[in-house]
C-alpha positions as CSV (number, residue, x, y, z in Angstrom):
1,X,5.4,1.8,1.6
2,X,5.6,1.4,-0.9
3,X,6.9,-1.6,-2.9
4,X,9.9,-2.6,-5.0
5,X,8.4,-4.7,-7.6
6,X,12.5,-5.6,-8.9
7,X,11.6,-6.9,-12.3
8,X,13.9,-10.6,-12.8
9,X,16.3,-10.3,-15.9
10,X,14.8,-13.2,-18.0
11,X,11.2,-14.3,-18.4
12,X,11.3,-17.5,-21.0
13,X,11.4,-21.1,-21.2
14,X,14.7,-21.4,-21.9
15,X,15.8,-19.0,-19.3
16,X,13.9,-20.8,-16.2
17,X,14.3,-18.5,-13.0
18,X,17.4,-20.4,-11.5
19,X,17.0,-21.9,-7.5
20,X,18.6,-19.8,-5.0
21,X,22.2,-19.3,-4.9
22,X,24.5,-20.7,-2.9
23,X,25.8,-19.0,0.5
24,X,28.5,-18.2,-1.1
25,X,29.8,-17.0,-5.3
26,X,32.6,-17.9,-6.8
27,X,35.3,-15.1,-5.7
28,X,36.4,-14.2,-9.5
29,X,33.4,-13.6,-11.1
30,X,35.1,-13.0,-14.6
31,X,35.8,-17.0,-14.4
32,X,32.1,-17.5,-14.9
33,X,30.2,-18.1,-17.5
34,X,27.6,-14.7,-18.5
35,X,24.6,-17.6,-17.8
36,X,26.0,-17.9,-14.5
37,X,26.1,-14.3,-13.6
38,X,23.1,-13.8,-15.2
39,X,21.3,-16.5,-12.6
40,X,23.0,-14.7,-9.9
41,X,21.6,-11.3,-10.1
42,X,18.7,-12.9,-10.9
43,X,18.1,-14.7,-7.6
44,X,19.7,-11.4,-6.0
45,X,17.0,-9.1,-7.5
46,X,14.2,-11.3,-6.9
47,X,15.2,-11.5,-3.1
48,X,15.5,-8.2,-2.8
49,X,11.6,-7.1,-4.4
50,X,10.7,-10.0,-2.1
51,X,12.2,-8.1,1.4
52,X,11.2,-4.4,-0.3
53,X,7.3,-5.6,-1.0
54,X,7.3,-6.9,2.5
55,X,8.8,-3.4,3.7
56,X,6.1,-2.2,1.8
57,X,3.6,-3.9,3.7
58,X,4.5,-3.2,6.8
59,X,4.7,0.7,5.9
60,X,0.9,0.7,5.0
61,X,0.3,-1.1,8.7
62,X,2.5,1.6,10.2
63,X,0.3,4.2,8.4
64,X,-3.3,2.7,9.2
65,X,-1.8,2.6,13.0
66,X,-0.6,5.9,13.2
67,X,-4.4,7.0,12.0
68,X,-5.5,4.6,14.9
69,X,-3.4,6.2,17.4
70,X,-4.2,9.6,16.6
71,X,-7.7,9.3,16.4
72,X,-7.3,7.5,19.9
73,X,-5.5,10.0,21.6
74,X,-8.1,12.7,20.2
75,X,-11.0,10.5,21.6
76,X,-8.9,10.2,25.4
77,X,-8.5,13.5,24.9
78,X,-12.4,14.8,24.4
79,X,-13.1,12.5,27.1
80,X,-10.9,13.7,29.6
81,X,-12.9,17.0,29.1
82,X,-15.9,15.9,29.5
83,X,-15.0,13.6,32.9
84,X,-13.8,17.3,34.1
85,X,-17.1,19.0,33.0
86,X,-18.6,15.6,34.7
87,X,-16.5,16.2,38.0
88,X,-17.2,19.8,37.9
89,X,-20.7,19.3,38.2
90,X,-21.0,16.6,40.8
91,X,-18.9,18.9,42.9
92,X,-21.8,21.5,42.4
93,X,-24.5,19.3,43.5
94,X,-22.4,18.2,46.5
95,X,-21.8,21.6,47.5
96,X,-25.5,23.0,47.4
97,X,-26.4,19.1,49.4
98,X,-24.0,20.0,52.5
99,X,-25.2,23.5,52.1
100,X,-28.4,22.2,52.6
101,X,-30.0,24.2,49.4
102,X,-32.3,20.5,48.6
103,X,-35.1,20.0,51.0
104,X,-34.4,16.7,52.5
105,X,-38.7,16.2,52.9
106,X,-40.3,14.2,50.1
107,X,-42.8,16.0,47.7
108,X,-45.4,14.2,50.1
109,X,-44.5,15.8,53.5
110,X,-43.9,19.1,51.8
111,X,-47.3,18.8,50.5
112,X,-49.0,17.4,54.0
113,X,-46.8,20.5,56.2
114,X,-47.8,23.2,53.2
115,X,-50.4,25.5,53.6
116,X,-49.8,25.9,50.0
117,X,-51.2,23.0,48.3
118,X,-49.9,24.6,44.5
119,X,-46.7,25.6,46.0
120,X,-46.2,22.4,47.7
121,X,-46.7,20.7,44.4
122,X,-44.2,23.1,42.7
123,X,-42.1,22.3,45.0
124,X,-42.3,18.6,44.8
125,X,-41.5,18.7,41.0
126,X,-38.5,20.4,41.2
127,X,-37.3,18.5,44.0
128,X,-37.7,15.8,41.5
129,X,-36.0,17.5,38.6
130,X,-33.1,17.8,40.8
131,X,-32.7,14.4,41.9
132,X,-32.9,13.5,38.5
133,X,-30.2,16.1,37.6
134,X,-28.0,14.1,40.2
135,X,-28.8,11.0,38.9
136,X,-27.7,11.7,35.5
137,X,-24.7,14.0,36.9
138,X,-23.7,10.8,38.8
139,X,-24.1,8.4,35.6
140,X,-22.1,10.8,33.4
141,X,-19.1,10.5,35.9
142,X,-19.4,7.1,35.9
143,X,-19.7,6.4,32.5
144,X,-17.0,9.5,31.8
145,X,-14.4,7.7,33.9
146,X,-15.1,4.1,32.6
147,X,-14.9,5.6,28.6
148,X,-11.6,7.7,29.7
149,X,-10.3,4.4,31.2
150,X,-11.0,1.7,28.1
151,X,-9.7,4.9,25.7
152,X,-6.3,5.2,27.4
153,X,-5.8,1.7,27.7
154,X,-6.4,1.3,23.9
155,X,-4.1,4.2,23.4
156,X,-1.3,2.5,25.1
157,X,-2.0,-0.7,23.0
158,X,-2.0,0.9,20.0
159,X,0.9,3.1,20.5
160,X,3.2,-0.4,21.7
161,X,1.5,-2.2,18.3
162,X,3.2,1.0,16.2
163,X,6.0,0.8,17.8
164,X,6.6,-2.6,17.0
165,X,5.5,-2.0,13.6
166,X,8.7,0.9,13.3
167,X,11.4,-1.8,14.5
168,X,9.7,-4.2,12.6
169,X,10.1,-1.7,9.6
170,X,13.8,-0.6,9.9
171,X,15.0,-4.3,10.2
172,X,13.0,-5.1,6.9
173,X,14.2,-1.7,5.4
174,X,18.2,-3.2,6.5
175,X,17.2,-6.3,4.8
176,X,16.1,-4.6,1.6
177,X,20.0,-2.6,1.7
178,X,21.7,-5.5,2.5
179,X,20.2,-7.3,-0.7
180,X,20.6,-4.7,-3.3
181,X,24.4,-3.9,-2.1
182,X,24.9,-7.8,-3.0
183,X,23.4,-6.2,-6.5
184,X,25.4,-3.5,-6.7
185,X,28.7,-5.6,-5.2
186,X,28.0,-8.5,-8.2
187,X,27.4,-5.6,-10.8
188,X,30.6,-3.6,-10.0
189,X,32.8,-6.9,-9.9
190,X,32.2,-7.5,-13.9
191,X,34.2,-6.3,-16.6
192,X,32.3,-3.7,-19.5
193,X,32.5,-7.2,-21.6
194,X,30.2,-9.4,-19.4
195,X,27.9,-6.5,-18.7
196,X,27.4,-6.2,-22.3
197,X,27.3,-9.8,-23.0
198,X,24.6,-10.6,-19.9
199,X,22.2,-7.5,-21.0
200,X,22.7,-9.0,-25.0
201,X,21.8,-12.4,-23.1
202,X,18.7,-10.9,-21.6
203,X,17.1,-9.1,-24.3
204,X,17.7,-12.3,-26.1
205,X,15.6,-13.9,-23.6
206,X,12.6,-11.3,-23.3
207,X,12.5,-11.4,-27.0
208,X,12.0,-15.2,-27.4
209,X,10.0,-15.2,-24.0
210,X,7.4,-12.4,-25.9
211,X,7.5,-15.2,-29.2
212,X,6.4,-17.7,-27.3
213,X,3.5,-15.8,-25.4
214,X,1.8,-13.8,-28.7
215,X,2.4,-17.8,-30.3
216,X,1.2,-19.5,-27.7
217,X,-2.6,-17.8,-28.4
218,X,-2.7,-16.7,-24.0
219,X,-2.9,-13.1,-25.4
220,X,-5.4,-14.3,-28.3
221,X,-5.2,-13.6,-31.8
222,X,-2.0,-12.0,-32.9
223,X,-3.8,-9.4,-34.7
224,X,-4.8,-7.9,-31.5
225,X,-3.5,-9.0,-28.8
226,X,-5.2,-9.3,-25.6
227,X,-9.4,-8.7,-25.2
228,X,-11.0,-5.1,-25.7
229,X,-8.4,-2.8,-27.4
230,X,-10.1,0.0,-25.3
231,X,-9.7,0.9,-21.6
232,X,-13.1,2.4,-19.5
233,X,-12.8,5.9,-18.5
234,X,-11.2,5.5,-15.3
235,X,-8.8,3.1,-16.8
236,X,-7.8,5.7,-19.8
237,X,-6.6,8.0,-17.1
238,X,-4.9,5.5,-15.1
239,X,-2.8,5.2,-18.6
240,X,-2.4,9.0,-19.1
241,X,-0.8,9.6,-15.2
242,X,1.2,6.4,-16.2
243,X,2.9,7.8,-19.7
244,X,3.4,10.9,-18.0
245,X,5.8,9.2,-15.3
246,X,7.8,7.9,-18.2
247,X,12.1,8.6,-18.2
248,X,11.1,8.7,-14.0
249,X,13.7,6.5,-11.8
250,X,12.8,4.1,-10.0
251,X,13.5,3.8,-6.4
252,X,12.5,1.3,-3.7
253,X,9.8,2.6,-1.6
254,X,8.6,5.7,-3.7
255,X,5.4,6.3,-5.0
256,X,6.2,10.0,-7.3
257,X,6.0,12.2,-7.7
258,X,9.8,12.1,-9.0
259,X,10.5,8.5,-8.6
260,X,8.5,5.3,-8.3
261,X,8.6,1.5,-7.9
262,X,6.6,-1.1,-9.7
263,X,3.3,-0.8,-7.4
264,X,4.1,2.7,-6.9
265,X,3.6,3.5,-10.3
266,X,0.4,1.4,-10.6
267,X,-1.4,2.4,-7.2
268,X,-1.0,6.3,-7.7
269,X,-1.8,5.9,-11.6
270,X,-5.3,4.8,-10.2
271,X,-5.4,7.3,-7.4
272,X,-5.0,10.0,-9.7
273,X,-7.7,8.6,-12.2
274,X,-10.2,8.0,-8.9
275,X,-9.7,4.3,-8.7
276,X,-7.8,3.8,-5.6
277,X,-6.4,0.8,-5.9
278,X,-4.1,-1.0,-2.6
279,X,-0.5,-0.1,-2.5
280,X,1.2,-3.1,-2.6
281,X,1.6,-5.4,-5.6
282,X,0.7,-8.5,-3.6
283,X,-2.4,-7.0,-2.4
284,X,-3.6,-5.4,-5.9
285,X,-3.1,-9.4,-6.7
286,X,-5.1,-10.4,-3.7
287,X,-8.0,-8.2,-3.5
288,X,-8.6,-6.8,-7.2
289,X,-10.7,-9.2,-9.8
290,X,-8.8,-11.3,-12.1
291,X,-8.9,-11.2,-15.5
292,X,-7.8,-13.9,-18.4
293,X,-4.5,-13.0,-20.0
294,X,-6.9,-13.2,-23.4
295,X,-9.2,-10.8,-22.0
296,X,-7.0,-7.8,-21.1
297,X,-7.4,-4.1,-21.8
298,X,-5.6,-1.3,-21.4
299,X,-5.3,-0.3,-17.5
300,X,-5.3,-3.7,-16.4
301,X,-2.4,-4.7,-14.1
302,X,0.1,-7.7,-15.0
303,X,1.7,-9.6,-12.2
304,X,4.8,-11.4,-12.6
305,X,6.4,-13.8,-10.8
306,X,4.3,-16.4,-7.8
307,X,4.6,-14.0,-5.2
308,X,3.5,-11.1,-6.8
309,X,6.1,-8.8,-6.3
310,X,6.1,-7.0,-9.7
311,X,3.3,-5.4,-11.5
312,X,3.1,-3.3,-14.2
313,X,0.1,-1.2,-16.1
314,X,-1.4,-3.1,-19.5
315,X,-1.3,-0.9,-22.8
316,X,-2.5,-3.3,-25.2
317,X,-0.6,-4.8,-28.0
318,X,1.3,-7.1,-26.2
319,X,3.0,-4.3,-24.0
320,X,3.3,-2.9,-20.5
321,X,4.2,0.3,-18.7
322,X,6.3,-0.5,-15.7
323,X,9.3,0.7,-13.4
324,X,11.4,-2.4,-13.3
325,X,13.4,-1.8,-10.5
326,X,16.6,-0.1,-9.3
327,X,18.8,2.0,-12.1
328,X,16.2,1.6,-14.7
329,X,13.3,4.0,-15.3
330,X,9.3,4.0,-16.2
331,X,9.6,2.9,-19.7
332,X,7.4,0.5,-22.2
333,X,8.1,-3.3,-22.4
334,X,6.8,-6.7,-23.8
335,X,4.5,-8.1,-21.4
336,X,6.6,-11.2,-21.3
337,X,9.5,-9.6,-19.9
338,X,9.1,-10.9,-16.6
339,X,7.4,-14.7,-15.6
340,X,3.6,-13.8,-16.0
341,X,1.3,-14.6,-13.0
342,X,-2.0,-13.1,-13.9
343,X,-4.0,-10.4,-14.4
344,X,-6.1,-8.1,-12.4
345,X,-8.7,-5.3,-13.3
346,X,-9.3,-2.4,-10.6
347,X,-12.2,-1.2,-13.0
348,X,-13.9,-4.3,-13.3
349,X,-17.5,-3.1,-13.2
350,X,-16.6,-0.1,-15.7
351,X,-17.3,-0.4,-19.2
352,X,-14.9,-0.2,-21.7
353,X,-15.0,2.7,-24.3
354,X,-16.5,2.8,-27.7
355,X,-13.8,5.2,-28.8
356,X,-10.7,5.5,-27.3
357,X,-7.5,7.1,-28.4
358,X,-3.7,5.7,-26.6
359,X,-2.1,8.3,-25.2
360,X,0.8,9.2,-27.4
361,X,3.8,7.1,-26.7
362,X,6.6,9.5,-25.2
363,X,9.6,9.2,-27.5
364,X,12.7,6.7,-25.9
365,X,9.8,5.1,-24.0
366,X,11.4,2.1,-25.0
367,X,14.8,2.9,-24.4
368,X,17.0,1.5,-21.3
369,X,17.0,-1.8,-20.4
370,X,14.0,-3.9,-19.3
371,X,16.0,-5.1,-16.3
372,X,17.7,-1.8,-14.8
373,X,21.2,-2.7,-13.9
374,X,22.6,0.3,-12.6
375,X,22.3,1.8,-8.7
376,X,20.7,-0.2,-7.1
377,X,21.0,1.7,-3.0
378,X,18.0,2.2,-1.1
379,X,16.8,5.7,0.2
380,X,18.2,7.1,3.2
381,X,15.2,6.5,5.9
């Protein structure tokens, strides 16, 4: 899945994410305030990363259980095989029995009624050899129906667990659509004025949010912000794939190569430096070491918000590479540009470098808005 990370407008003390908005807005929005709008879309956004990083999760599920079902089917179906080869072979040994081909006579008869004491012997062996050969014939069908039995079973489960898992999907995928068209309904019933005045009113906000964090001392001294100014290997390359992606939209769901949300752009940024990292930014939070905010390097992720549902790659100084969410692209911000919940590191038992160079900063990689208004539809799944 992939996971929309929707980055909220504001991150500052003096603009505190607002509660959730009333079941109803006001029907004229140019009769509110640009605050007011600006706490609406807001709330909006963060409900729809919320519904998108669940979609997310569930899309990873539905991947693991399509592997499960597939390797499942391919297991029933070696089995199968080999209860036929089973099958074929205790018909053989019931055949030559009726035909009488097995002496009936134990090796002890044989040998008492022989006048061949060595061939009686002989004999005897391979009368044994055969019974064993039954035996084991016998067990194999056994076993070989039992296996093909608990196998197919399993299948079905499986299959009826992915199949939940798909409705379960396409009712969170509606959910994320009917969230962002309130978005992109809110968006298109503002005048050119307030859109203006709300993204003024945001930057506004990030900036004095990012004041307050280097001042605070969090990111340690303001001469360099954060811990090691260098990344480890792995961690360099994470950064590299990451300014690549840079100008890319971001979509809901996508993980590049052309387009990428939040944990998108931070999972593959790994894969492709040989750190793979989980897909979702809830469960790079949950599983992946944390890391003090005055101990970051470059290639560390930065949650935001308490559920986790943005992230965004560490580049030192204070700043972050992130998709922010729908009409805005992969672009540079201030760290504080969303609320800050922690910090993870997926290279945690790596080194940092002694010499390091940042990858040269693609040129408008801070232009665009922090936020994204623009689009904000979902993919056609």
């Amino acid at each position: 899945m992939q996971a929309v990370c929707t980055a909220a407008l504001v991150a500052s003390a003096t603009l505190v994410l607002p509660a959730p908005m009333a079941a109803a807005a006001p029907a004229d929005p140019a009769d509110q305030p640009v605050s007011a709008l600006l706490s609406q879309l807001q709330t909006l956004y963060q409900k729809a990363e919320e519904a998108t990083e669940t979609y997310n999760a569930t899309e990873e599920k539905l991947k693991k259980q399509r592997t499960e079902v597939n390797k499942l089917n391919e297991d029933l179906a070696d089995a199968r095989v080999a209860l036929d080869g089973s099958r074929n072979d205790a018909g053989r040994l019931a055949r030559e029995q009726y035909r009488g081909l097995d002496n009936p006579l134990s090796p002890y008869m044989r040998f008492l009624l022989s006048g061949n004491a060595r061939q009686a012997l002989d004999q005897g062996h391979e009368l044994k050899r055969a019974a064993g050969r039954r035996a084991a014939t016998l067990e194999r069908l056994t076993g070989g129906e039992k296996r093909a039995a608990v196998l197919a079973a399993q299948a079905r489960d499986a299959l009826n667990v992915q199949e939940a898992l798909a409705a379960k999907q396409k009712q969170q995928r509606d959910t994320v659509r009917k969230r962002l068209a309130a978005v992109e309904r809110l968006l298109a019933s503002m005048t050119g004025e307030q859109l203006e005045r709300l993204r003024k009113l945001e930057q506004q906000g990030i900036t004095e949010a990012q004041r307050k964090l280097v001042d605070s001392g969090r990111l340690g001294g303001s001469g360099r912000l954060g811990g090691s100014v260098n990344p480890s290997v792995v961690g360099g390359k994470a950064l590299r794939y990451a300014f690549q992606q840079v100008g890319k939209p971001y979509v809901w769901g996508a993980s590049g190569p052309d387009s990428f949300d939040c944990s998108g752009l931070t999972s593959q940024a790994w894969a492709h430096a040989g750190g793979a990292i989980p897909r979702t930014s809830q469960e790079q939070w949950k599983t992946l070491p944390k890391v003090p905010l005055n101990e970051l390097r470059p290639g560390d992720l930065v949650l935001y918000f308490e559920g986790a549902t943005h992230v965004a790659l560490y580049i030192g100084n204070g700043q972050v590479i992130q998709a922010p969410r729908p009409g805005a692209y992969v672009k540079v911000s201030p760290i504080a540009a969303n609320p800050l919940l922690g910090a993870v590191r997926p290279d945690a038992d790596k080194a940092p470098l002694r010499d390091y160079a940042p990858p040269k900063v693609p040129e408008g990689a801070w232009a665009g808005s922090d936020t994204g208004y623009g689009s904000a539809r979902a993919p056609g799944r």
